[in-house]
KEMI-814326 format. One line per 10 residues: number of its first residue (from 0); their letters; for each residue x, y, z of C-alpha. Coordinates in pm, 1 decimal. Layout:
% KEMI-814326
NUM = A = X Y Z ~ ... $
***
This chain:
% KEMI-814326
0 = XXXXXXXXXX = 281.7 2457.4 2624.2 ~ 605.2 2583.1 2437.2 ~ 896.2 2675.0 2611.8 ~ 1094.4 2940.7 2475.8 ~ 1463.9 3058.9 2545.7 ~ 1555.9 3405.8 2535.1 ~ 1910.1 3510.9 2500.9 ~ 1990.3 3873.2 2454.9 ~ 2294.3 3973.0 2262.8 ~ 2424.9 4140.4 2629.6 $
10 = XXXXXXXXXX = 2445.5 3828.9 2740.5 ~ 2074.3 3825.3 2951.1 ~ 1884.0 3517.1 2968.7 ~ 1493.7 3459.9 2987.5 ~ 1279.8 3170.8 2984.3 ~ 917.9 3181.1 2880.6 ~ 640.0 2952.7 2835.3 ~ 367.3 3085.4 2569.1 ~ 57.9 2871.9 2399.3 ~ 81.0 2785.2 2054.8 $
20 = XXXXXXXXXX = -21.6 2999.1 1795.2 ~ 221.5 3249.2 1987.3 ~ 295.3 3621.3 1802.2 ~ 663.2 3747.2 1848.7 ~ 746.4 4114.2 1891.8 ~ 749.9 4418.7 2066.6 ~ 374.7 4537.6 2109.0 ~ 258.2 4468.0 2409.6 ~ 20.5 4216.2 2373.2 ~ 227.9 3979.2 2171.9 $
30 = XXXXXXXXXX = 270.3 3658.6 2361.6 ~ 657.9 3672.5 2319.3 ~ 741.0 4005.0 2387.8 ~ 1117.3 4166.8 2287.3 ~ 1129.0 4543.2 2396.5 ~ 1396.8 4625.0 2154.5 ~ 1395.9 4861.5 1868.8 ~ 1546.9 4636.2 1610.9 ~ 1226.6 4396.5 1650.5 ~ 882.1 4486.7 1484.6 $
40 = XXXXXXXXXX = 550.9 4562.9 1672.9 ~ 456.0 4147.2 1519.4 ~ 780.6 4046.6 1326.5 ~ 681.7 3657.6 1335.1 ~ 457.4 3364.9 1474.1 ~ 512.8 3037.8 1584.6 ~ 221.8 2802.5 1510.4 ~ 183.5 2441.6 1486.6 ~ 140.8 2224.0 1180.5 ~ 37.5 1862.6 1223.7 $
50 = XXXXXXXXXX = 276.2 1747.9 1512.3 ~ 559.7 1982.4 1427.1 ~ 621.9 2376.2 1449.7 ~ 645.1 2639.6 1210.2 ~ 759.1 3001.4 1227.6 ~ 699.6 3251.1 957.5 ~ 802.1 3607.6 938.7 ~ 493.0 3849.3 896.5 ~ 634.2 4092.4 719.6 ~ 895.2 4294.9 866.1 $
60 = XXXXXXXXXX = 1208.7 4506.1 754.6 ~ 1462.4 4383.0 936.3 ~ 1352.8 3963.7 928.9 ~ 1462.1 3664.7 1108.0 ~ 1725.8 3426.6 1052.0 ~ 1695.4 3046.1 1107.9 ~ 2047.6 2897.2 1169.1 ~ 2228.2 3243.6 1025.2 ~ 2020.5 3187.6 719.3 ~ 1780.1 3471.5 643.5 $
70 = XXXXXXXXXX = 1451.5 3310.9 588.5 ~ 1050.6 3385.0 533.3 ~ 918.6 3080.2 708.9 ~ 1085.3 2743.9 845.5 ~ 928.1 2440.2 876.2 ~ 971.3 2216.7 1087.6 ~ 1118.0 2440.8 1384.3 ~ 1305.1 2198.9 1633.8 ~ 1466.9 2236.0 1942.0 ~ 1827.3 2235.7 1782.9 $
80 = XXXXXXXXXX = 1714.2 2545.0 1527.7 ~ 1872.0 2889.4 1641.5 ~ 1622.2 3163.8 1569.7 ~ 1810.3 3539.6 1560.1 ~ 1476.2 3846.6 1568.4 ~ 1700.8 4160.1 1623.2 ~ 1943.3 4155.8 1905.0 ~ 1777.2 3820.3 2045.1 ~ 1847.1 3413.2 2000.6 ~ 1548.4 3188.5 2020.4 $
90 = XXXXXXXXXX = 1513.0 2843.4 2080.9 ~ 1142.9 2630.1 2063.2 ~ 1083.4 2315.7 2290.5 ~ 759.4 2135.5 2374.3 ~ 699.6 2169.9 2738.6 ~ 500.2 1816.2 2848.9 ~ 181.4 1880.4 3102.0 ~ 191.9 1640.8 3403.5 ~ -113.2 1448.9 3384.8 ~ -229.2 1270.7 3698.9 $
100 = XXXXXXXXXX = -435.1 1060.7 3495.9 ~ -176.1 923.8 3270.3 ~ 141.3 665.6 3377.8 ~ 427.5 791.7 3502.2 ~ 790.7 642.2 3528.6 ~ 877.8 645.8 3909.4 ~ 1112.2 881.3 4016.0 ~ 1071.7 1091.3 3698.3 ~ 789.7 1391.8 3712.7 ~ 779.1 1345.9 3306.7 $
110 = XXXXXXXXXX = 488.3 1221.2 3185.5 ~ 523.4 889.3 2943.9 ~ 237.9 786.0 2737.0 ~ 363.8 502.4 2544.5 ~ 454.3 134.7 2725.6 ~ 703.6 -56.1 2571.0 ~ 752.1 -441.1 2612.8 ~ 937.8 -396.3 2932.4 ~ 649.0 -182.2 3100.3 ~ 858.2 117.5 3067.3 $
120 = XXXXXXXXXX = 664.7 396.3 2888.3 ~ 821.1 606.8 2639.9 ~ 750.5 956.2 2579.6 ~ 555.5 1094.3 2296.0 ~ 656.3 1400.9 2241.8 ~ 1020.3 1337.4 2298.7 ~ 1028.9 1040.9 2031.7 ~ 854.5 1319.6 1780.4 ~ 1070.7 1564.7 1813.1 ~ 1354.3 1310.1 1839.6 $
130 = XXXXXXXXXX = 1264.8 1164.4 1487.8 ~ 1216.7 1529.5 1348.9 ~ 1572.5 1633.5 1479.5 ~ 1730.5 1299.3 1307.7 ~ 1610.9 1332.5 1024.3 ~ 1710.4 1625.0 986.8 ~ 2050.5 1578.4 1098.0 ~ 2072.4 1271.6 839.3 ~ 1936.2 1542.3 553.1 ~ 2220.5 1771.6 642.8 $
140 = XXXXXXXXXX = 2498.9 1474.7 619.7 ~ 2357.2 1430.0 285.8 ~ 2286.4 1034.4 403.5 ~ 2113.2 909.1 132.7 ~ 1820.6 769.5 292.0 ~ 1661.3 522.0 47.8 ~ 2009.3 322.4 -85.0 ~ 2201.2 329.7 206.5 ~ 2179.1 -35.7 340.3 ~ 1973.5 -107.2 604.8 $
150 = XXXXXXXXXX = 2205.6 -177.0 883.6 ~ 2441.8 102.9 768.5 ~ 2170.9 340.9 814.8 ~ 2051.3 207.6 1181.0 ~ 2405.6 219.4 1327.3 ~ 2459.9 601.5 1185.9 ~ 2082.1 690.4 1318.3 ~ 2204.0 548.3 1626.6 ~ 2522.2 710.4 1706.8 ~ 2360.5 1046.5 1599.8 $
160 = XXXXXXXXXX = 2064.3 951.5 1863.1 ~ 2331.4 883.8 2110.7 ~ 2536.0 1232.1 1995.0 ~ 2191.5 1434.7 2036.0 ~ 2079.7 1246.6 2415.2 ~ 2422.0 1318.0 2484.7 ~ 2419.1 1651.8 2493.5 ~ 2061.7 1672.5 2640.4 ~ 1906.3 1437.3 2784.8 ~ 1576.3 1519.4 2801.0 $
170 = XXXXXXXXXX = 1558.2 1443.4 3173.6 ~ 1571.6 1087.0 3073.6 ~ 1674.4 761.8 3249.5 ~ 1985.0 537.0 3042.3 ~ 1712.8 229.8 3009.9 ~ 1432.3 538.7 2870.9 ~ 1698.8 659.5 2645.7 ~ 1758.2 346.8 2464.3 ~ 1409.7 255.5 2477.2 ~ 1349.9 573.3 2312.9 $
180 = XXXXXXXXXX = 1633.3 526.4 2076.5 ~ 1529.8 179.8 1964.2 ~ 1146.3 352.7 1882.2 ~ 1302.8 661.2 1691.3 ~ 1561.1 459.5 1514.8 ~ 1273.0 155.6 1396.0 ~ 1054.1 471.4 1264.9 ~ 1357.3 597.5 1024.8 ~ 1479.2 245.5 927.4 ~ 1350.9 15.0 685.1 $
190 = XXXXXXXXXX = 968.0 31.6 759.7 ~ 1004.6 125.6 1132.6 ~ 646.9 -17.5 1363.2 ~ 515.8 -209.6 1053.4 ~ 806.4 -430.5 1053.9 ~ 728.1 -707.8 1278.1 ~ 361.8 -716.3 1141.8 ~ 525.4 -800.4 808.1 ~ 728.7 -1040.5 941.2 ~ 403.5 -1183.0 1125.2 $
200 = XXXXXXXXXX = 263.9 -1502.7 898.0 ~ -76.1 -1463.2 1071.2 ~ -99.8 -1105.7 944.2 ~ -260.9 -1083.4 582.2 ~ -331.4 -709.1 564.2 ~ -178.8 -376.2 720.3 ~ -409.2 -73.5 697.6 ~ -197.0 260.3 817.1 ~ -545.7 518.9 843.0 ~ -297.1 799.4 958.7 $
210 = XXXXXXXXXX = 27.1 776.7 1177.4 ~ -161.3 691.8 1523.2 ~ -419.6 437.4 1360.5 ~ -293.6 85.1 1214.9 ~ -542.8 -224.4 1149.0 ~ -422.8 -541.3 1073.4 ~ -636.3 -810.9 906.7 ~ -584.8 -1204.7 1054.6 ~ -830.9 -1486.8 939.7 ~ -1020.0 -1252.3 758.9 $
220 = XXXXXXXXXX = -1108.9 -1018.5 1072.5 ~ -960.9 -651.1 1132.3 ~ -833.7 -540.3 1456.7 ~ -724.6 -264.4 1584.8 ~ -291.6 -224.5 1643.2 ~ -155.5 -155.5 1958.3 ~ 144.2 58.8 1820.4 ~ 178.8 353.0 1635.4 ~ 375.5 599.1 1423.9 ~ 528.3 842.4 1639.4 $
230 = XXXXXXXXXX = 392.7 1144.6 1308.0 ~ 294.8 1187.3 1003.6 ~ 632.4 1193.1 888.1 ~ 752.0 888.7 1025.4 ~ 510.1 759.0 764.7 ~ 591.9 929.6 488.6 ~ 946.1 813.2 548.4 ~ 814.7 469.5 538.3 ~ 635.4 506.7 186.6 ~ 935.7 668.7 35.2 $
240 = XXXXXXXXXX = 1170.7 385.5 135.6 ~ 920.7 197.8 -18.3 ~ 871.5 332.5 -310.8 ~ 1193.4 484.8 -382.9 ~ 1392.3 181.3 -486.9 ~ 1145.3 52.7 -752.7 ~ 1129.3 416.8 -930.1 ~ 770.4 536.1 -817.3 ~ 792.7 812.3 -681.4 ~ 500.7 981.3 -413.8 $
250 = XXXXXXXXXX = 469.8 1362.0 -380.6 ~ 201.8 1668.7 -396.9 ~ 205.2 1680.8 -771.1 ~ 163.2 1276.3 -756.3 ~ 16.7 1198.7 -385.9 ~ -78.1 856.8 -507.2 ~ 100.3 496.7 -615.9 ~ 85.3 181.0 -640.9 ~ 402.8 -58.2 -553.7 ~ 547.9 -371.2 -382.5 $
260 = XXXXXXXXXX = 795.2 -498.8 -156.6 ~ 1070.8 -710.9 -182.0 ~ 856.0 -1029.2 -66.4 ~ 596.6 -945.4 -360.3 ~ 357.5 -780.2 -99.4 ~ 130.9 -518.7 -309.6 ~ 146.1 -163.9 -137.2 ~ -96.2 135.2 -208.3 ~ -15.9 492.5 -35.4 ~ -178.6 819.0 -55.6 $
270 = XXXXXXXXXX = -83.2 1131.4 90.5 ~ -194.9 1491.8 147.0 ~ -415.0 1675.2 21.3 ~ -622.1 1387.9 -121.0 ~ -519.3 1148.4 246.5 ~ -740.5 1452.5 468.5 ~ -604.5 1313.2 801.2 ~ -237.1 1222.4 660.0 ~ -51.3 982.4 500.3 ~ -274.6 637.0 429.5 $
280 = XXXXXXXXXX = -82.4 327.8 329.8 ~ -222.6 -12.2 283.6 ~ -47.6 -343.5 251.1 ~ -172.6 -659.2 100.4 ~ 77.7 -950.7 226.2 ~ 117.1 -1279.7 36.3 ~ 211.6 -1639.7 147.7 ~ 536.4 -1676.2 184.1 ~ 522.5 -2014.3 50.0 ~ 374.0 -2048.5 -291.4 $
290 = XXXXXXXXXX = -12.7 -2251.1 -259.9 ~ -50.8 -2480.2 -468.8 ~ -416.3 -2638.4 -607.0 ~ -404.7 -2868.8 -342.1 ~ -328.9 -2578.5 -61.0 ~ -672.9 -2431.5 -213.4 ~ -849.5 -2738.2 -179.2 ~ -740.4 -2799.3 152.2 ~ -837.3 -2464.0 245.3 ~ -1178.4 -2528.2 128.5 $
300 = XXXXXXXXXX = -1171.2 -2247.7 -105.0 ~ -1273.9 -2529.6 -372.1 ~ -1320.7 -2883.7 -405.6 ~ -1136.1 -3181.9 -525.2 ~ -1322.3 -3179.3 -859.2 ~ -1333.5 -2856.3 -940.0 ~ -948.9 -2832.6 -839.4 ~ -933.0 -3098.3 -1122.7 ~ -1158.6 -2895.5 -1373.0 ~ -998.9 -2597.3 -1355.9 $
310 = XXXXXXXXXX = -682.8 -2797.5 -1411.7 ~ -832.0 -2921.2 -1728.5 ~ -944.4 -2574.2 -1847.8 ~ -560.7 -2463.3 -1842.1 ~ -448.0 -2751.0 -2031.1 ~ -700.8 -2707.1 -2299.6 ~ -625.9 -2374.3 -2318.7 ~ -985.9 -2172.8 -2243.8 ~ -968.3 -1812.2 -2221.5 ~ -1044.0 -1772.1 -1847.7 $
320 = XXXXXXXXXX = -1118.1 -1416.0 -1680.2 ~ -1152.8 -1452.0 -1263.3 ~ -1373.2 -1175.3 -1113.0 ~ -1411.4 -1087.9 -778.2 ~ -1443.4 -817.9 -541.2 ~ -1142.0 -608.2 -308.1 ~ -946.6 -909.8 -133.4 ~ -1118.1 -1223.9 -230.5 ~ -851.9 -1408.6 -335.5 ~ -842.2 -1287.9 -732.3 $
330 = XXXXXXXXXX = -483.1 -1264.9 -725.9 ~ -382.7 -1589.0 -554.5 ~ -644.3 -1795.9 -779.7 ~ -437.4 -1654.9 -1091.2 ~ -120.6 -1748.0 -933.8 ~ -230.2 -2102.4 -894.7 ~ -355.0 -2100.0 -1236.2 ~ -82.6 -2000.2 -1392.6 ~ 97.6 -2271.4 -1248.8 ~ -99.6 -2521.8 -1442.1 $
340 = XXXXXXXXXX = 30.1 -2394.3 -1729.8 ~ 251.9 -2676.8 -1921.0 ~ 618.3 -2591.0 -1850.1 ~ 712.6 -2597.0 -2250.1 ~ 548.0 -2294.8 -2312.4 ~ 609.1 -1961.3 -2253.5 ~ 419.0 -1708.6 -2036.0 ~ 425.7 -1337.9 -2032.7 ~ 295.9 -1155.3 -1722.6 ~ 158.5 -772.6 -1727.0 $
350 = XXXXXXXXXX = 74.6 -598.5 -1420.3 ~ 15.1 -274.3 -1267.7 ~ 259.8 -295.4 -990.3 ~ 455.0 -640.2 -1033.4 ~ 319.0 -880.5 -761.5 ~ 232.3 -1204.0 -949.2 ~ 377.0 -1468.4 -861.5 ~ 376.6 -1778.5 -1103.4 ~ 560.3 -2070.2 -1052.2 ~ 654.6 -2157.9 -1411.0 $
360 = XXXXXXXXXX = 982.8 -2264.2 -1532.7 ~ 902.0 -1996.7 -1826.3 ~ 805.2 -1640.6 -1707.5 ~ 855.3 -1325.5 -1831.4 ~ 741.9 -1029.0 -1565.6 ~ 612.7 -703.2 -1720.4 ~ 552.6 -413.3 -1520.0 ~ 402.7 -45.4 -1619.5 ~ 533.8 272.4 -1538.6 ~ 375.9 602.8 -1417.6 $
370 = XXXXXXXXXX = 494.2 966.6 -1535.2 ~ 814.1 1088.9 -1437.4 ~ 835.4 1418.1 -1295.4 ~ 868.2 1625.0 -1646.6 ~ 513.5 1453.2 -1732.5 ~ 687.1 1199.5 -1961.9 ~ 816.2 842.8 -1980.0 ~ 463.8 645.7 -1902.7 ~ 422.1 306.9 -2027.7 ~ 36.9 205.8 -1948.0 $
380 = XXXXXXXXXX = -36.6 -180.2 -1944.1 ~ -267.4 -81.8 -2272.3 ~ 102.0 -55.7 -2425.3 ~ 237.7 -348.5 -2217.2 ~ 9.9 -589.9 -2406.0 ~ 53.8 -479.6 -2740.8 ~ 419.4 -510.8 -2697.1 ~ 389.8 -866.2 -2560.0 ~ 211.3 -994.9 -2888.6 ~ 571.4 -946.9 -3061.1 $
390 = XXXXXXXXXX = 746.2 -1136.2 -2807.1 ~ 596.3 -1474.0 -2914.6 ~ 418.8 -1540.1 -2609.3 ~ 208.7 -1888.8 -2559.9 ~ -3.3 -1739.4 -2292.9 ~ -61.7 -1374.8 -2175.4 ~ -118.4 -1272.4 -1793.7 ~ -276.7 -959.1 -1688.5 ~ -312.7 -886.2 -1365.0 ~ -600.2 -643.4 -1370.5 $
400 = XXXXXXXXXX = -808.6 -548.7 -1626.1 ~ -890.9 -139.5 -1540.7 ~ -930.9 39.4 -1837.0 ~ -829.0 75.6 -2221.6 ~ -600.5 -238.2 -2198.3 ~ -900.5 -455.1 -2212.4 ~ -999.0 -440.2 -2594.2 ~ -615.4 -495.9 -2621.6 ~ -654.4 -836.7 -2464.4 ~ -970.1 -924.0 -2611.1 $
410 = XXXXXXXXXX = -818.7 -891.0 -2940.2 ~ -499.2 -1116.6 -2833.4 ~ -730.0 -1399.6 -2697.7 ~ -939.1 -1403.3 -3039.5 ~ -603.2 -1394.6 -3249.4 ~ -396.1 -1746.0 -3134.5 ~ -363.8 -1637.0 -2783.1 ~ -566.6 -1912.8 -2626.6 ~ -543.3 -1955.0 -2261.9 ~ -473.7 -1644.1 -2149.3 $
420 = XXXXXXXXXX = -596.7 -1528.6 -1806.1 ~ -666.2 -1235.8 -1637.3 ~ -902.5 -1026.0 -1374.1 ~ -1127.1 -790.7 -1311.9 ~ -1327.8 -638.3 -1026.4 ~ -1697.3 -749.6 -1029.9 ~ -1988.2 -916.6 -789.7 ~ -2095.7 -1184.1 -1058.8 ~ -2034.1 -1301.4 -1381.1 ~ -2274.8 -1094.0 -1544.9 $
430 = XXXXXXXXXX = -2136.4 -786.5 -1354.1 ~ -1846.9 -852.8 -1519.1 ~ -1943.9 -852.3 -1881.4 ~ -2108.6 -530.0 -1839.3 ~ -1771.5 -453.5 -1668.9 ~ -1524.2 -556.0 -1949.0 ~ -1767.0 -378.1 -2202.0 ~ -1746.5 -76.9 -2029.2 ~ -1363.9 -53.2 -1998.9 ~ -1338.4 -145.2 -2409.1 $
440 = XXXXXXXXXX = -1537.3 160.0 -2448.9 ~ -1295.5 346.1 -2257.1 ~ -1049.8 313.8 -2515.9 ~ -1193.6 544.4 -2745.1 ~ -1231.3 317.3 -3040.6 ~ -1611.2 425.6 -3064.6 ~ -1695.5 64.7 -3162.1 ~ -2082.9 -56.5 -3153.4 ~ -2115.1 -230.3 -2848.0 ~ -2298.9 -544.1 -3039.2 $
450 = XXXXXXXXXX = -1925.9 -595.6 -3207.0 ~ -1786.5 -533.0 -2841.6 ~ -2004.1 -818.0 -2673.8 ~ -1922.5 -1082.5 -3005.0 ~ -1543.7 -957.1 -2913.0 ~ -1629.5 -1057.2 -2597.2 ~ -1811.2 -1378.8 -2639.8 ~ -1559.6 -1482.3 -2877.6 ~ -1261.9 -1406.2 -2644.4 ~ -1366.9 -1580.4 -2277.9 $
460 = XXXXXXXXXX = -1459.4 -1910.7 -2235.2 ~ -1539.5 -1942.2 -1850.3 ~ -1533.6 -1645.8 -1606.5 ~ -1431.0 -1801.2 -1218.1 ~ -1615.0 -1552.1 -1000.6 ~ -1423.0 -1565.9 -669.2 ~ -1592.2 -1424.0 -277.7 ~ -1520.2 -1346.7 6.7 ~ -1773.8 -1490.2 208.7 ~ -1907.6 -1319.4 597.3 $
470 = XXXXXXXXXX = -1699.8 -1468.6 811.2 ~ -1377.2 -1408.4 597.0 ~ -1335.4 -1723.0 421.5 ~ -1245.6 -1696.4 54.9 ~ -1386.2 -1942.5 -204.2 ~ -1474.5 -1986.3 -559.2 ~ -1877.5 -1919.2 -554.8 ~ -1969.0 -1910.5 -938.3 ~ -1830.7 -2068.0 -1271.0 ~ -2002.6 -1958.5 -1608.6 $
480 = XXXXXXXXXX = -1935.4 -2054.1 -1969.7 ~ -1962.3 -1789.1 -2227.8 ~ -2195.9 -1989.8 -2435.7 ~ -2199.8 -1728.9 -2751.8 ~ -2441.3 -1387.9 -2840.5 ~ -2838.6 -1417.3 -2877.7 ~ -3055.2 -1171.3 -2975.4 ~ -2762.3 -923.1 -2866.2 ~ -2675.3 -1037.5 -2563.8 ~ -2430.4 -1237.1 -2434.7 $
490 = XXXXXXXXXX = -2551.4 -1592.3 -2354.9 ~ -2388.6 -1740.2 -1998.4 ~ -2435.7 -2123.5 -1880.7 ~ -2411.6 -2170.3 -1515.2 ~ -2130.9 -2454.5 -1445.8 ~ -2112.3 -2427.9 -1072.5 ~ -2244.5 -2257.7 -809.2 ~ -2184.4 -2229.5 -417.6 ~ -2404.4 -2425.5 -216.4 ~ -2402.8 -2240.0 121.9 $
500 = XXXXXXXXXX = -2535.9 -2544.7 315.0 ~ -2246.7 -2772.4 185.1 ~ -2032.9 -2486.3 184.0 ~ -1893.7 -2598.0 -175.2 ~ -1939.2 -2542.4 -514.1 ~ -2189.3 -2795.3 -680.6 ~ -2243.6 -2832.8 -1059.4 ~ -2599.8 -2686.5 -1191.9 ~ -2785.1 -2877.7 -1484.5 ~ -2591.4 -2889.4 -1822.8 $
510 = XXXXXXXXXX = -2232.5 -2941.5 -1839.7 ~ -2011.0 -2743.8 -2043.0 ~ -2036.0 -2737.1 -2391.0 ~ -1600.8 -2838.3 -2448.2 ~ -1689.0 -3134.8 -2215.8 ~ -1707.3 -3336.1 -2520.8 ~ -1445.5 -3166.8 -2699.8 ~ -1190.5 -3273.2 -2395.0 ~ -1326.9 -3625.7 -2452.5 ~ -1282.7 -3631.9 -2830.5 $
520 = XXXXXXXXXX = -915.8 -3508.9 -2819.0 ~ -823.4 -3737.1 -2486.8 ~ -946.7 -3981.2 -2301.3 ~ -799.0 -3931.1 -1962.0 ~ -937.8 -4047.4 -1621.6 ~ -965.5 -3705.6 -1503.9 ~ -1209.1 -3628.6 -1796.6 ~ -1377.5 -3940.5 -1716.4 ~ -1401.8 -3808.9 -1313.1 ~ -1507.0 -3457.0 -1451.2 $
530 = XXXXXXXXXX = -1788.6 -3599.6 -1675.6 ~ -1859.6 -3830.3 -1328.9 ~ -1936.7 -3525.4 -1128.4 ~ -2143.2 -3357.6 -1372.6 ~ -2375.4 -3642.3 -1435.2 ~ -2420.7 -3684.9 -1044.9 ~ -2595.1 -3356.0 -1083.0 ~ -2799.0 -3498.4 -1266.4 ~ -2642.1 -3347.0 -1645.4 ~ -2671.7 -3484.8 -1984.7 $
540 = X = -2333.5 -3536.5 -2050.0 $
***
């Protein structure tokens, strides 16, 4: 129910309570009625949008002013706003139903829906229209919301909290109104309820499906969060604080991006009107310390010797591209990668949205940039890698492969590029030829795909085709040398391939063909254990 106060210009008081959509005039069968002859038959309705109100003027000659501004429509309509319809002053509150099915403070007829660690429940509706009323009070001080530190922020959110219960309490208790401050203030600041899940190491993923449904993922298995947003605002706040500082920017004319936060975690949010139930935001978190091949290994995402192979490949410089599908571990295999690289030569990373995180001595981090709000000022990863060929890189990093870019790499691996990594999306190696031939076409170029696929062939050496497996686990499943073009297709030689009742990778018949390559140029004991392991499968080698 809504609440509305009436206060005549005489000085009379009324107090109604109306459903929402509610019509506001003098006909009789509006639902807030003012007999006066300065108000229309319908002069404006209150109706609600998402968790908020909104009042909008229907047409008449006289209007309605919000806050002794004349105005059409005002969204959202709080508690605080002063609405003036002829001789009359309005105020809008949410009236709360007592439910005798729903937990109730003792010695408060309120009805609280949300428990808090202390097994005092905070009210829903207050902590909305709480947050809405803050941040609008911060908009009006002209607080700039996304570079105003932190803890600046939180102790001006709270003393304007404090200001605001002071003056009405909302029929609260002191321990519910700092309860209910501490909920409204972690909403506004920083990245309100998904704070202690980032700060949670057993947490990998946070999935925000609208403001009242959060997953998390932990050892590869999603559950369902206990808290919530308190709106679909308190989420938007949390994307733009996001977003803001690393110049993205998230809107209706842009309703999608892709960013980071400070710890390297990647972030993807999407709004209305593509997000049909609200504002969507997912979170991939990272290890906060940096794995290492031997962190992989003892994960059991790969063995011993094909820790050491993959070592080998680096050194020796092989074109590697690492497929995989959504969350299988693409990302953190091309981390550890790249840290085989040898520290006296220099790398040059290119990503969408920067989360890469090599450890190198020798790094330099390139990052693309979408349109700005004129249309103009996009640099696309396509131009990210033709750029880095003329900064006398040893190896080049891309983080993705997803479109155009991808004839732009093939041609850097084929001229003195060698060792140069990258991914792609894909379910198997041979998924992701047809994959990487189908994004070269995308530039335009028009070339014949047999010169594509001897581009291609000529380019990668191995593709690593990285799963995640049922129960969550990620591993490397697949390795395939690019063996050359036959008859027009691409030739691939199985290397390794999982065994699911060892749970490992295992090699399968003939060894690669730079085995003997390795061996002419060195003759290391790691070679020597490499050429070991293939022969136990039985390989010529």
């Amino acid at each position: 129910m809504l609440s509305v106060d009436i206060r005549y210009e005489d000085g009379r008081e009324q107090v109604l309570e109306v459903s929402v959509p509610a019509v506001i005039g003098k006909d009789a069968e509006c639902e807030i009625r003012l007999a006066h002859w300065r108000v229309g038959r319908t002069q404006a309705r209150v109706s609600k949008l998402g968790d908020f109100l909104q009042i909008e003027d229907l047409g008449s000659l006289l209007g309605m002013r919000i806050n002794g501004i004349r105005c059409a429509q005002h969204f959202p309509l709080l508690a605080t706003d002063d609405v003036t319809i002829g001789p009359c002053r309005l105020r809008f509150r949410w009236v709360q139903p007592v439910a005798v099915d729903r937990c109730t403070v003792p010695d408060d007829s309120r009805t609280f829906d949300e428990p808090s660690e202390s097994g005092v429940v905070i009210d829903s509706e207050i902590r909305s229209v709480l947050h809405a009323e803050l941040i609008a009070l911060l908009d009006v001080r002209k607080l700039d919301l996304n570079n105003l530190p932190t803890e600046i922020l939180k102790t001006k959110a709270q003393e304007a909290l404090r200001d605001m219960l002071a003056c009405d309490d909302r029929g609260l208790t002191v321990a519910q109104q700092e309860l209910i401050i501490e909920a409204v203030v972690s909403d506004v600041v920083g990245l309100g309820v998904l704070q202690p899940l980032i700060d949670d190491p057993s947490v990998s993923e946070i999935m925000v499906n609208r403001h009242d449904q959060i997953y998390v993922e932990r050892e590869g298995a999603l559950r369902r969060h206990s808290v919530n947003f308190v709106n679909d605002a308190a989420v938007r706040t949390v994307i733009e604080r996001i977003v803001y500082p690393i110049g993205r920017r998230i809107d209706d004319a842009s309703p999608m991006v892709d960013a980071r936060l400070s710890d390297g975690s990647r972030v993807n949010a999407v709004i209305a009107p593509i997000a049909l139930h609200g504002a969507c935001l997912t979170i991939r978190k990272f290890p906060t310390k940096r794995l290492q091949l031997s962190d992989l290994v003892n994960l059991g995402s790969m063995t011993r010797e094909l820790a050491q192979f993959l070592t080998l490949a680096v050194h020796h410089r092989l074109n590697i591209l690492i497929s995989g599908g959504t969350g299988s571990g693409k990302t953190t295999l091309l981390n550890v990668l790249g840290s085989q690289i040898p520290s006296n030569q220099r790398v040059i990373t290119i990503e969408d949205a920067a989360e890469l995180q090599i450890g190198h001595p020798h790094v330099v981090s390139l990052e693309s940039r979408p349109r700005n709000v004129e249309g103009s000022g996009e640099i696309t990863i396509r131009d990210l890698v033709r750029n880095a060929l003329r900064m006398r890189p040893d190896r080049i990093v891309v983080g993705e492969c997803r479109g155009a870019e991808a004839i732009d790499m093939l041609a850097a691996m084929n001229t003195g590029h060698d060792g140069s990594l990258t991914t792609l999306h894909a379910n198997s190696p041979r998924d992701a030829l047809s994959r990487l031939e189908t994004m070269v076409l995308m530039a335009g170029k028009e070339l014949p795909l047999l010169a594509i696929r001897d581009q291609i062939a000529r380019a990668i050496q191995l593709i690593v085709q990285q799963s995640r497996l049922p129960d969550g686990k990620r591993m490397i499943t697949a390795i395939d040398e690019l063996t050359g073009l036959e008859s027009g297709q691409i030739q691939l030689q199985p290397l390794v391939r999982l065994d699911h009742h060892q749970r490992c990778c295992l090699p399968q018949g003939l060894p690669p063909t730079f085995l003997r390559q390795w061996r002419e140029s060195e003759d290391s004991a790691q070679i020597q254990d490499i050429e070991k392991w293939f022969a136990h499968s039985g390989a010529d080698v």
